[in-house]
C-alpha positions in Angstrom: 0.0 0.0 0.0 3.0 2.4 0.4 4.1 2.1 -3.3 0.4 1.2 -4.9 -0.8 3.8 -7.4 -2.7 6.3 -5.4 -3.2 10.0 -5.7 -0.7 10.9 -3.2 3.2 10.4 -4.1 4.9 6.8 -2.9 7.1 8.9 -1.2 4.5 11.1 1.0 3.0 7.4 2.3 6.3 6.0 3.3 6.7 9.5 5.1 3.8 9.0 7.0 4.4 5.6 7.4 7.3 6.7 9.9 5.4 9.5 11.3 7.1 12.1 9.4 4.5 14.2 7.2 2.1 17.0 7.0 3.4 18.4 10.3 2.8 16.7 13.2 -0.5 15.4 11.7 1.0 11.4 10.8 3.1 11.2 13.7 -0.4 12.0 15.9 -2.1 9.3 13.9 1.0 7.2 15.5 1.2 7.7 18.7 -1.8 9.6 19.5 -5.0 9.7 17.3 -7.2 10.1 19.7 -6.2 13.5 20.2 -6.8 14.5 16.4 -10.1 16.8 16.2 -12.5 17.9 14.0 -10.8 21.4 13.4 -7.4 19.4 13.2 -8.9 17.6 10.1 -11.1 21.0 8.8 -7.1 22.3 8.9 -6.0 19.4 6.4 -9.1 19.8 4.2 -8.4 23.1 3.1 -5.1 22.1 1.4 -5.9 18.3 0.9 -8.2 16.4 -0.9 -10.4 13.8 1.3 -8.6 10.6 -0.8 -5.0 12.4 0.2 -6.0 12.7 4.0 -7.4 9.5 4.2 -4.1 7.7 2.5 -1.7 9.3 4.6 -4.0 8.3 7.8 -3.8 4.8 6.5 -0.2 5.0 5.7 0.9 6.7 9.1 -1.4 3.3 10.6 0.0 1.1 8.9 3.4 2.2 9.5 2.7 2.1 13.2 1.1 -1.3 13.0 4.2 -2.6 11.0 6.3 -1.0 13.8 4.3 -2.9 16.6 4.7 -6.2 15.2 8.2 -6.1 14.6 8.9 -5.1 18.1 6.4 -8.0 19.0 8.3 -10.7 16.9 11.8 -9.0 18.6 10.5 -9.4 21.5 9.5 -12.9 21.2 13.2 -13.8 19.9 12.2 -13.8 16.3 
């Protein structure tokens, strides 16, 4: 999903990915998305498109996810 055709660059998806795009917004989606708000995502609309916000929101999750289970299989001595 971070290299798939999509309307926002590879490279934007892989930043989010590790938390390091659009400000602070993917790194929120990281570690802290419940603190995201409705005017934090009116903020993003006025210079995004709603396909764009949602990728990089799925990118910056996934990177996190990945993240988690590699620290999972570390810790279990994989």
């Amino acid at each position: 999903m971070l290299e798939a055709p999509a309307r926002t660059t590879p490279a934007l998806r892989q930043a989010a990915a590790a938390g390091d795009a659009w400000d602070a917004y993917a790194a929120t989606v990281r570690t802290a998305s419940y603190r995201l708000t409705d005017d934090d995502l009116a903020r993003l609309r006025q210079d995004h498109t709603e396909d764009e916000i949602f990728e990089v929101t799925v990118a910056a999750s996934v990177g996190a996810a990945l993240d988690h289970h590699d620290e999972g299989r570390r810790n279990l001595g994989d």
